[in-house]
C-alpha positions as CSV (number, residue, x, y, z in Angstrom):
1,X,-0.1,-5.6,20.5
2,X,-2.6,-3.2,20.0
3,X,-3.6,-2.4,16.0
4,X,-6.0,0.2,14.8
5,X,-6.7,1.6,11.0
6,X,-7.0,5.0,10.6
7,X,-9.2,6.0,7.3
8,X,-9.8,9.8,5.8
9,X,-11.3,9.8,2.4
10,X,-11.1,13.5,0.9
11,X,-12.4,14.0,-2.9
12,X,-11.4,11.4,-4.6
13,X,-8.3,10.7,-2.2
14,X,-8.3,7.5,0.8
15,X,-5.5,7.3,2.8
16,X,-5.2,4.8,5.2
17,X,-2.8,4.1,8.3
18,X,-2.3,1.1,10.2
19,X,-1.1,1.6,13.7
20,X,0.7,-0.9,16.1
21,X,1.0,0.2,19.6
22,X,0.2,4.0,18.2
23,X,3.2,3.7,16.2
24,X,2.9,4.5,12.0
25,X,4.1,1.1,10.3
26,X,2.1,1.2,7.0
27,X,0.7,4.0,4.8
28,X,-1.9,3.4,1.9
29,X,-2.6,6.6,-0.3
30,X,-4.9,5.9,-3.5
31,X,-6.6,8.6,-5.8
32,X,-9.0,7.9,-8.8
33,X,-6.8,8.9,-11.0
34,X,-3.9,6.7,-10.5
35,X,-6.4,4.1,-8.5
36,X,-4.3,0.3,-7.8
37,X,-4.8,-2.2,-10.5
38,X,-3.8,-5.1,-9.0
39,X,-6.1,-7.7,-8.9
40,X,-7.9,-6.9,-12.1
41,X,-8.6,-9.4,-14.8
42,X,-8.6,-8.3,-18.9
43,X,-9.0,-9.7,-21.8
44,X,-5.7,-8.5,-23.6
45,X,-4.2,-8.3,-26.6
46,X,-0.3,-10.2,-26.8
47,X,1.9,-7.2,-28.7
48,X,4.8,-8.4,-28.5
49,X,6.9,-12.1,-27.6
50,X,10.4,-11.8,-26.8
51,X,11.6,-15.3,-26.5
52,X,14.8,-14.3,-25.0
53,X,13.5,-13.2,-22.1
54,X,10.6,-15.8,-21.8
55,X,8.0,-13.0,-21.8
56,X,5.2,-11.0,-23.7
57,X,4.2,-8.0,-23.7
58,X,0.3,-7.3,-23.4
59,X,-1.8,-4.6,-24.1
60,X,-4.8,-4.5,-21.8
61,X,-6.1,-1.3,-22.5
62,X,-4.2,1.5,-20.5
63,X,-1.3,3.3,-21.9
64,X,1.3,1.3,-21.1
65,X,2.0,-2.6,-22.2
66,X,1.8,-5.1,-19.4
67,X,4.7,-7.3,-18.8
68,X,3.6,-11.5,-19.1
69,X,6.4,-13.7,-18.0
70,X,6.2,-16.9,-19.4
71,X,6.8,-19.4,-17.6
72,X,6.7,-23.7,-17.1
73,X,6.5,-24.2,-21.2
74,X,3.6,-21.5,-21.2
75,X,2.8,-20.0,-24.8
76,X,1.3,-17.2,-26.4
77,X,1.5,-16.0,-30.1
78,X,1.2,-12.3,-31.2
79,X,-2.0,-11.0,-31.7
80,X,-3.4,-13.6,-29.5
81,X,-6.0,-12.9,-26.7
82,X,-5.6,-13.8,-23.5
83,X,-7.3,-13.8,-20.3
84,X,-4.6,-12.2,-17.8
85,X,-4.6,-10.5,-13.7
86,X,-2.4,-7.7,-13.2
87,X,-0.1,-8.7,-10.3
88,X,2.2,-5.6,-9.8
89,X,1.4,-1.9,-10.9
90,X,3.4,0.5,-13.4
91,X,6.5,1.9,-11.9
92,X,9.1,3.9,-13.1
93,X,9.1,3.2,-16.5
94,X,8.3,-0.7,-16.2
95,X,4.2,-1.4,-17.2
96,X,2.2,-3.2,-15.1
97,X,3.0,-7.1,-14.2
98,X,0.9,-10.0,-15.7
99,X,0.4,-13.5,-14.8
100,X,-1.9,-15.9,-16.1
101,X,-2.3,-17.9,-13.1
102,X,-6.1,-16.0,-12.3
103,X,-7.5,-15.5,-8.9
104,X,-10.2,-14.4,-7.2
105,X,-9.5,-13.2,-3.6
106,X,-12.1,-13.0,-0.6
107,X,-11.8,-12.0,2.9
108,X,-11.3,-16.2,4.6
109,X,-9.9,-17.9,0.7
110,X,-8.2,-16.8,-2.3
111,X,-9.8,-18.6,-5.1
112,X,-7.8,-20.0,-8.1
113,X,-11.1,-21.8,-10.7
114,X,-7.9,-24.1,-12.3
115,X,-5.0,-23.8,-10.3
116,X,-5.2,-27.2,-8.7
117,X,-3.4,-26.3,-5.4
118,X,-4.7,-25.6,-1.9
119,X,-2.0,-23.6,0.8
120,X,-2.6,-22.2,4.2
121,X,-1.3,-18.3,5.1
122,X,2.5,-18.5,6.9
123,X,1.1,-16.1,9.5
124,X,-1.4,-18.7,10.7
125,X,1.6,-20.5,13.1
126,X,-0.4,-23.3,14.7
127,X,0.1,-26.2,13.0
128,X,-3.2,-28.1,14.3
129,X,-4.8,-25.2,13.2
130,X,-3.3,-25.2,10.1
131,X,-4.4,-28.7,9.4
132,X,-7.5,-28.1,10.4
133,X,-8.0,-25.4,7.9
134,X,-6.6,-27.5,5.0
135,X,-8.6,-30.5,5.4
136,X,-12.0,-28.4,5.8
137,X,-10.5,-26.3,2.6
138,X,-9.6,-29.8,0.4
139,X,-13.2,-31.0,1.4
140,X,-14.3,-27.8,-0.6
141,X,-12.2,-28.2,-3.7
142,X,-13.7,-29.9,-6.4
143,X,-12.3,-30.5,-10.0
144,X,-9.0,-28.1,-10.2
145,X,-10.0,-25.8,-8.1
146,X,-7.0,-24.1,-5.6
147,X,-7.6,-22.1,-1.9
148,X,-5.5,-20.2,-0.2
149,X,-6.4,-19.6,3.2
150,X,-5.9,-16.2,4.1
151,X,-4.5,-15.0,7.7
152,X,-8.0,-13.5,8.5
153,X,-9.5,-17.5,8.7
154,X,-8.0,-18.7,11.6
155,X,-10.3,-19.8,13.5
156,X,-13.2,-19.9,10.7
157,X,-16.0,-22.7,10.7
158,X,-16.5,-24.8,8.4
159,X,-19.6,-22.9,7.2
160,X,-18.1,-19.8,7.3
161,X,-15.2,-21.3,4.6
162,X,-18.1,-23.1,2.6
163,X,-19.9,-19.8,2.4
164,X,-17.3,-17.8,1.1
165,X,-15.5,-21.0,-1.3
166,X,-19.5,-20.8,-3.3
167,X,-19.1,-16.6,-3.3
168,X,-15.9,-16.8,-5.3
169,X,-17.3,-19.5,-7.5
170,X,-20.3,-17.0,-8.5
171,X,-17.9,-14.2,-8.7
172,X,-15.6,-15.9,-11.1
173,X,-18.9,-17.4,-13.6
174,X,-19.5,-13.6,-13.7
175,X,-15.8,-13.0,-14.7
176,X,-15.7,-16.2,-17.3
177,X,-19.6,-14.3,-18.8
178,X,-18.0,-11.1,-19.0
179,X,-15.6,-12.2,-21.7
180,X,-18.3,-13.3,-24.6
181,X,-18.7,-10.6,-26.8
182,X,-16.0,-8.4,-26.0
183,X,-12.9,-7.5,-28.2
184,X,-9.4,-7.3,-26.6
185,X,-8.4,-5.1,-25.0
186,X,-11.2,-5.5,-22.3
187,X,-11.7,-5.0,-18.5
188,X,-13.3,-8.8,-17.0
189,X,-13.1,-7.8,-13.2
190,X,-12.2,-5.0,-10.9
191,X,-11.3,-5.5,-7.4
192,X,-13.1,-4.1,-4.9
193,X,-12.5,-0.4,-4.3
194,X,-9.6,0.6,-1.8
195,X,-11.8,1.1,1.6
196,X,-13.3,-2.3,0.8
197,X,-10.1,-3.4,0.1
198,X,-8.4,-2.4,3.3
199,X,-10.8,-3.9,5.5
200,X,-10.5,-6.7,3.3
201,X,-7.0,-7.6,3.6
202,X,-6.1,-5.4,6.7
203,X,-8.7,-5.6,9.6
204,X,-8.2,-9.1,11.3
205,X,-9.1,-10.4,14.2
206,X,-6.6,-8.7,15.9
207,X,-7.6,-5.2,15.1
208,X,-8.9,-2.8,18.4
209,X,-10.9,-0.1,16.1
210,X,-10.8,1.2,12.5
211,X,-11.0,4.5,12.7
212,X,-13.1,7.1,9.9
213,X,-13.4,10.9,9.4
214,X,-15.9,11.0,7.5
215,X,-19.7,9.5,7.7
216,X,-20.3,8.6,4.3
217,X,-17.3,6.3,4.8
218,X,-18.1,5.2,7.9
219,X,-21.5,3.6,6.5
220,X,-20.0,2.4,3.3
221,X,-17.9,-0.1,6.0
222,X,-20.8,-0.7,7.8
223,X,-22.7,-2.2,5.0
224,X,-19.7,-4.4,4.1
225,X,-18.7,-5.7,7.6
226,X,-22.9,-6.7,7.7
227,X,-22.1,-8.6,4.6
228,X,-18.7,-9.6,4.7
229,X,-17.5,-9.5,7.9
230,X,-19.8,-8.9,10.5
231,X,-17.2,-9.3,13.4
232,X,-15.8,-6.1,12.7
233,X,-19.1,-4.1,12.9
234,X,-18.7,-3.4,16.7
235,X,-14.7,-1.8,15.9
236,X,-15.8,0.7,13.6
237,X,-15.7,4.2,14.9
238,X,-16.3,7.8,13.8
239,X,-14.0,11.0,14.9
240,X,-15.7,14.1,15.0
241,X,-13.1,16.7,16.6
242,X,-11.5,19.9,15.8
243,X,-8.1,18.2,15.0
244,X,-8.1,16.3,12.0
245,X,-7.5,12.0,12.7
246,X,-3.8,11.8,11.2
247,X,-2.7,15.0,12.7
248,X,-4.5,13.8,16.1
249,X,-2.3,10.5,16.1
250,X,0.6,11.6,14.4
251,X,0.1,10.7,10.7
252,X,0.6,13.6,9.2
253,X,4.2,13.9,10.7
254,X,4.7,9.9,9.7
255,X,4.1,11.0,6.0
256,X,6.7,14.0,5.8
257,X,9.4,12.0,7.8
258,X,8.9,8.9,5.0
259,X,9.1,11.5,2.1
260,X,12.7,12.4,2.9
261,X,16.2,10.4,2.7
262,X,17.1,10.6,6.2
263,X,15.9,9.1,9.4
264,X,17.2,9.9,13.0
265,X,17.6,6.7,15.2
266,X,16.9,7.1,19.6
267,X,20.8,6.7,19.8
268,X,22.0,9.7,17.7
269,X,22.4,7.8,14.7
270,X,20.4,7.8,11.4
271,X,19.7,5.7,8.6
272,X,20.0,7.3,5.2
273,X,17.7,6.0,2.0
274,X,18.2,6.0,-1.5
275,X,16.5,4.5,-4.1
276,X,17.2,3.7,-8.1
277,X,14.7,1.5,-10.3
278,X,17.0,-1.4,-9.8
279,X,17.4,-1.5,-5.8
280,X,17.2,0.7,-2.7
281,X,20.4,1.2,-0.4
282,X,20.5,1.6,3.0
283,X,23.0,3.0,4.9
284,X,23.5,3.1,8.9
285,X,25.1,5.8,10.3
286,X,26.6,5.4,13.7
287,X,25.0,7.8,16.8
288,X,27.8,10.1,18.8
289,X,30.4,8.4,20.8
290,X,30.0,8.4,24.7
291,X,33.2,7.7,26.9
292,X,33.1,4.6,28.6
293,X,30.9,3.0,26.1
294,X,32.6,0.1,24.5
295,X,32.2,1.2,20.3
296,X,31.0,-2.5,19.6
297,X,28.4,-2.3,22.2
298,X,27.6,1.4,20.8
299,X,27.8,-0.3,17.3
300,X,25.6,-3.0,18.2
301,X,23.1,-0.9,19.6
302,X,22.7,1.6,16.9
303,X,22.4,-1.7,14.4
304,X,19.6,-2.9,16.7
305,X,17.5,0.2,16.8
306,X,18.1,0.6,12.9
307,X,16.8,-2.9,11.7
308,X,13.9,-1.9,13.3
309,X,13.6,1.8,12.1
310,X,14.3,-0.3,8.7
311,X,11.6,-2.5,8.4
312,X,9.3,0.4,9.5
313,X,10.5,2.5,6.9
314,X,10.0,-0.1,4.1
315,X,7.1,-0.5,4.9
316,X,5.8,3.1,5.2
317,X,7.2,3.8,2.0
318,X,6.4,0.8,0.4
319,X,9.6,0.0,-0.9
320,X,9.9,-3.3,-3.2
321,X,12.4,-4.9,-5.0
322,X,15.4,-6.2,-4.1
323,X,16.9,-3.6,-0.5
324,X,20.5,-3.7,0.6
325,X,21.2,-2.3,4.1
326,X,24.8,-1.3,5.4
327,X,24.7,-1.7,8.8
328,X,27.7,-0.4,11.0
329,X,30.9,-3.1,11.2
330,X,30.3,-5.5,13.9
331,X,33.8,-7.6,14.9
332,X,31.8,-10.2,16.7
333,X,30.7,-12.3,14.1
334,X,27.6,-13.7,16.3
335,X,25.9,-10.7,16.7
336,X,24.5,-10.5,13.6
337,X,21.6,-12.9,14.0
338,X,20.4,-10.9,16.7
339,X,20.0,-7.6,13.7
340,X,18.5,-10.3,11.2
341,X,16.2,-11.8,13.5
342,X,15.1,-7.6,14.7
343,X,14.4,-7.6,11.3
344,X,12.5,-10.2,10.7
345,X,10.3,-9.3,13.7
346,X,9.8,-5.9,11.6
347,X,8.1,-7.8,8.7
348,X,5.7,-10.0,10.7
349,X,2.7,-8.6,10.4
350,X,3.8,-6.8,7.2
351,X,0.7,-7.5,4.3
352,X,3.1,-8.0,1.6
353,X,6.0,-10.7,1.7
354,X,9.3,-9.4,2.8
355,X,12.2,-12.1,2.4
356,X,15.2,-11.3,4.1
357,X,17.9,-13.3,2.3
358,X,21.0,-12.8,4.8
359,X,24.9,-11.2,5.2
360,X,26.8,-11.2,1.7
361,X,30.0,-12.0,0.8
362,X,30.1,-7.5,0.9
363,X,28.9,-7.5,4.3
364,X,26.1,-6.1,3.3
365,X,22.3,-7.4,4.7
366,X,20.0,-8.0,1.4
367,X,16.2,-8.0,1.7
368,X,14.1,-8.8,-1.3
369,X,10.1,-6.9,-1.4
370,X,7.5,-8.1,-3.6
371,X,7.0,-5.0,-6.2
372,X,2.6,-4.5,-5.7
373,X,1.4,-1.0,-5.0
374,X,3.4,2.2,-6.0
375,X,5.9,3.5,-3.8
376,X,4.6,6.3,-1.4
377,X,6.8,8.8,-2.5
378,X,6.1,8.2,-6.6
379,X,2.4,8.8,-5.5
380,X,3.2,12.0,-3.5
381,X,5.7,13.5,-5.6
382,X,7.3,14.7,-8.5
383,X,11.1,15.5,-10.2
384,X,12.1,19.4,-9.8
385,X,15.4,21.2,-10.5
386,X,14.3,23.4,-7.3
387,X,14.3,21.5,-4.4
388,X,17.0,22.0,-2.7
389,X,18.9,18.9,-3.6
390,X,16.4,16.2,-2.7
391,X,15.4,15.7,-6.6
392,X,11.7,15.5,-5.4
393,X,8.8,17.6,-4.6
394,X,5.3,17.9,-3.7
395,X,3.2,17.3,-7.1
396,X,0.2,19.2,-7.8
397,X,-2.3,17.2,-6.8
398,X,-0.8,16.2,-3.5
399,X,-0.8,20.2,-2.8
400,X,-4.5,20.2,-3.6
401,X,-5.4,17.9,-1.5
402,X,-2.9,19.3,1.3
403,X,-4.6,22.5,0.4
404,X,-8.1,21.1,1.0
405,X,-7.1,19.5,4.8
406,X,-5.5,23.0,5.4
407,X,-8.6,24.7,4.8
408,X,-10.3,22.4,6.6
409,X,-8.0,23.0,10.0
410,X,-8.2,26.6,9.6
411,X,-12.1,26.7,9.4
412,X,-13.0,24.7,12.7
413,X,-10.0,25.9,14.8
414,X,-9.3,29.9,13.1
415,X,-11.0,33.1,13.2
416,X,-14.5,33.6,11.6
417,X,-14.4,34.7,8.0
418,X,-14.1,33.9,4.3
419,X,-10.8,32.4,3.5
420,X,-8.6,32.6,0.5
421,X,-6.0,30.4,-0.6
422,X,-3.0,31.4,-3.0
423,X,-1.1,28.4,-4.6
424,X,0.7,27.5,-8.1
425,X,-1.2,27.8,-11.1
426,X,-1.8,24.1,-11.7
427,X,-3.0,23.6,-8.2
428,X,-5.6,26.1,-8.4
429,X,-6.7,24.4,-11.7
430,X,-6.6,21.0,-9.8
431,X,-9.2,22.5,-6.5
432,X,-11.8,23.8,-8.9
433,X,-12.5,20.7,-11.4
434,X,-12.2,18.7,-8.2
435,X,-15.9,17.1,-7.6
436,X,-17.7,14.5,-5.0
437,X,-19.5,11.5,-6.0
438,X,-23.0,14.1,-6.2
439,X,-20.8,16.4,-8.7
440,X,-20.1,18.7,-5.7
441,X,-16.8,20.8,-5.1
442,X,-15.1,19.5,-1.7
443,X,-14.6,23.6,-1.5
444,X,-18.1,23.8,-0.8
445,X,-17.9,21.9,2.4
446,X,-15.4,23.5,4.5
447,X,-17.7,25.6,6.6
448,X,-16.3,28.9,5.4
449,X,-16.8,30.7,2.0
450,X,-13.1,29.8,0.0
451,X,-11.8,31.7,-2.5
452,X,-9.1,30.4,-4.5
453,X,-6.5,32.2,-6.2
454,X,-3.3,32.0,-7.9
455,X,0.2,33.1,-7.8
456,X,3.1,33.3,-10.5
457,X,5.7,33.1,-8.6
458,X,4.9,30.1,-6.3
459,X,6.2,26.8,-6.4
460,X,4.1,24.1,-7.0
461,X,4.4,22.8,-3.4
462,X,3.8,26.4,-2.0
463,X,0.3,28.0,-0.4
464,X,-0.6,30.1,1.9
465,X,-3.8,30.5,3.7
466,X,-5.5,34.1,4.9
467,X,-8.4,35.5,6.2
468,X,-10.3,38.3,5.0
């Protein structure tokens, strides 16, 4: 299987696509504003301890308490401060997840100082390499210290795990420092920003390139694969084209199709999402009948392509939680491993851990996420009365930065001359406080002279684009 990464930054905005045999199977979209804080470590303040429930609730500083389950006889008292890792970001209207169980993760371990317990990645499948790993890792270890071994390690020397085991142990006596002479609520550690992140946790071994758009980015890897992971130095690659990277290899396209509830299947059927806070459903809708084709066969088919079309889905949305699918009726009972092995195969490579649990008693197929980043579509959009039924629309800073890659298009491939750009009201106001890391407007740097202006009457997920 081939597998490539595909990386624009824009303004303040990285988005990043993973690829498997030029097919779209995950999106990452993170801005400043909203940037992931998973993996961060604060010194908190306990607000709240509802005993029923077994959990606290923990303000660490942002405007929403976390939520600390408590659990194995753990306690905490209000107004008590305590050292806590966010595990899961805000959604909906639930704050951020807690745990107390800190780590510290690298690019070969994840480092827990007290955890005790040392664990080799599922994905890592050879069992004498597995054992390998564990007895090099347990020769690390010392006092309570835990490792995970992370998928990336297969393969890793003994050196190479030793290297990275003492890196994480200096990393987390700057995290223990950090918390004398600090008040509650506090920041201890931030994770590593989201480029660093991706190759991080996304380029493995068996990555082909890691595409960039832009050169700053492009040497910010570099410096990091020459520390980190120097293996990966000789895949990174720069675009410099006319058509933009994600329009070039069909990201662009990827992103509209997972922002809307329905999805076409190759056999004339479809699969239509829907999602509430408490669970996403899935339902399969069967293709067009063909004479001579037995239904089951037809039915089986359509169930086939969909578990895969599934699993893609979740994962381009970023679905979590618990995910019921209603596949078509099947009357042969035995065909249904065959769809819950398909979808199985769909999570394999999948970052985040994707349990399928099996057929209930409803006939129903239930799949259970783990809840980390926000979903795609929360990121991307907002609630509007005017949309034409779909109860979402493009929010004003996704339209900015739409509005900026438009530009961008229009000044290598259009006519010369200066180009102006009507939009909403807010938009507008979002495209001129918008600044680089030098203080810079990204407007600036399209190769044309831009004026922008607005427009009463447009929506906020409305522009248009002319040339004087």
């Amino acid at each position: 299987m081939k597998r490539e990464l595909l990386i624009e930054t824009l303004a303040g905005e990285v988005r990043i696509a993973i690829l498997e045999d030029d097919v779209v199977v995950d999106l990452i979209v993170e801005r400043e504003a909203g940037a992931s804080l998973v993996g961060n470590i604060y010194l908190g303040r306990v607000q709240r301890v509802v005993t029923g429930i077994s959990a606290a609730f923990v303000d660490i500083g942002i405007p929403k308490a976390g939520f600390l389950p408590l659990r194995g006889g753990v306690t905490v008292t209000e107004g008590e401060a305590v050292r806590v890792q966010v595990a899961r970001d805000a959604f909906g209207e639930k704050g951020a997840q807690l745990s107390l169980n800190l780590t510290l993760p690298g690019r070969l371990l994840v480092y827990g100082p007290d955890t005790g317990r040392i664990s080799v990645s599922r994905q890592i499948e050879d069992e004498q390499e597995r054992e390998r790993l564990l007895r090099i890792v347990e020769d690390i270890a010392v006092d309570q210290e835990g490792f995970i071994v992370r998928t990336v390690a297969e393969g890793a020397s003994a050196v190479q795990l030793a290297e990275e085991a003492e890196n994480l142990r200096d990393a987390w006596e700057i995290v223990a420092a950090a918390q004398s002479g600090v008040t509650a609520p506090a920041v201890l550690y931030q994770d590593l920003d989201l480029l660093q992140r991706a190759l991080r946790d996304n380029a493995q071994d068996d990555v082909s390139a890691i595409w960039f758009d832009n050169a700053r980015a492009y040497g910010d890897a570099g410096r990091f694969c020459g520390r980190f992971a120097p293996g990966l130095a000789d895949r990174l690659r720069l675009r410099d084209g006319v058509v933009s990277l994600f329009d070039d290899r069909g990201v662009e396209d990827a992103i509209d199709a997972a922002l809307i509830d329905r999805v076409s299947l190759p056999s004339g059927g479809g699969i239509v999402i829907e999602g509430t806070e408490a669970l996403t459903a899935i339902d399969v809708n069967s293709g067009r009948f063909v004479d001579g084709v037995d239904p089951q066969d037809s039915a089986l088919r359509t169930n086939l392509e969909a578990a895969t079309e599934v699993a893609r889905q979740i994962r381009l949305r970023n679905i979590g939680g618990v995910i019921v699918v209603d596949f078509i009726d099947l009357e042969d009972e035995e065909a249904w491993p065959q769809i819950l092995t398909r979808l199985e195969e769909g999570f394999v490579t999948d970052r985040v851990h994707c349990r399928v649990v099996g057929l209930t008693e409803a006939g129903l197929v239930e799949l259970i996420r783990r809840r980390r980043r926000r979903p795609l579509a929360e990121i991307l959009l907002n609630d509007c009365d005017h949309c034409e039924g779909t109860g979402r629309i493009r929010n004003a800073e996704t339209t900015a930065f739409d509005v900026l890659r438009a530009l961008r298009r229009e000044a290598l491939q259009g006519p010369a001359g200066p180009l102006t750009v009507c939009v909403e009201a807010s938009v507008e106001a979002i495209l001129n406080a918008m600044e680089n890391e030098e203080g810079q407007s990204p407007l600036d740097f399209i190769g044309r002279a831009v004026i922008v202006r607005s427009e009463p009457d447009f929506a906020v997920d409305e522009f248009d684009i002319f040339v004087e």
